[in-house]
N, C-alpha and C positions, 0 to 999 in steps of 0.2 A: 970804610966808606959806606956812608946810610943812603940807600936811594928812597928819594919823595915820591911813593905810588899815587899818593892822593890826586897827583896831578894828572894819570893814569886815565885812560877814555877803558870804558868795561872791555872792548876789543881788546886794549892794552894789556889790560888785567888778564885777559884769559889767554891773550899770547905769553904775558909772560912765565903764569901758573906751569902751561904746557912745558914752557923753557927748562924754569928752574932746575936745578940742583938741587933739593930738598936736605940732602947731608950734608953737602961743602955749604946751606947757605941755609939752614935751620930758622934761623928768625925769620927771614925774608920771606918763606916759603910759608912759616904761619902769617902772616902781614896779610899776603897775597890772599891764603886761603877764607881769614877772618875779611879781608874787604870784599871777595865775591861772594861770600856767604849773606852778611849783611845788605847786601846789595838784592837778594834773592833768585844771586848766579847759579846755575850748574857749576861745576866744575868737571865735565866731561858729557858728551852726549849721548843722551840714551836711547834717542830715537833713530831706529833703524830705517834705512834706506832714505833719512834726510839730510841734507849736508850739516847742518847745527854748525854751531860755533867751530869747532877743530877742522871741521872738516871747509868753510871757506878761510881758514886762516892756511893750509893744505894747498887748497887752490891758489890763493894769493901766490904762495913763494913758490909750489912744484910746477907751476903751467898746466899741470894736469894735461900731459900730454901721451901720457902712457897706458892709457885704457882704465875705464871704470874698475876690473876688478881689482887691479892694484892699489888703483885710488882706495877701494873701499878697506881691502886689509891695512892700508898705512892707517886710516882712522881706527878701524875696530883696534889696532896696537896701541895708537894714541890714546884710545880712550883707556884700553887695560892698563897702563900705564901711569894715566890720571888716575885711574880708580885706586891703584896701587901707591900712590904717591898721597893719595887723603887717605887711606887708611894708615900711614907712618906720621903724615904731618897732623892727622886727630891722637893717635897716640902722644904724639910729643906733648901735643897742648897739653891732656889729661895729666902725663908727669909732671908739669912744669907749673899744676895748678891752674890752666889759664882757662878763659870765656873762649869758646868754640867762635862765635858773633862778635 
């Protein structure tokens, strides 16, 4: 089953990036990463002590009702995470021959 990103709002995109599955879903996870790259997405936030993208996509679904310091390590994880997940889905492209873009 092919899902259409393109139809994707960027919030989309970056929700779904953080989602994926990167190994069960290898194509989809380069799709994802080539459309926010082009787009001149992050794909994880590096700026500390502001909420950036992961972190109101965090607030949306947690309520954020559990005190800021918890809040802040579920992002600092999310983003290690993110950061973790583009250095495997830049490896694959490189194997596979493909445009990073």
């Amino acid at each position: 089953m092919s899902i259409d990103f393109s139809i994707y709002t960027i919030n989309e995109l970056h929700e779904a990036w953080a989602s994926i599955d990167d190994e069960a879903y290898p194509d989809r996870a380069i799709e994802l990463y080539q459309r926010l790259k082009s787009a001149g997405q992050p794909l994880y936030d590096d700026k500390e002590g502001e909420l950036g993208v992961l972190g109101s996509i965090f607030q949306i679904f947690s309520g954020v009702s559990s005190g800021v310091a918890s809040f802040d390590s579920d992002i600092e994880l999310e983003n290690t995470l993110c950061r973790m997940k583009e250095e495997r889905v830049k490896k694959l492209i490189e194997f596979r021959g493909l445009s990073e873009s």
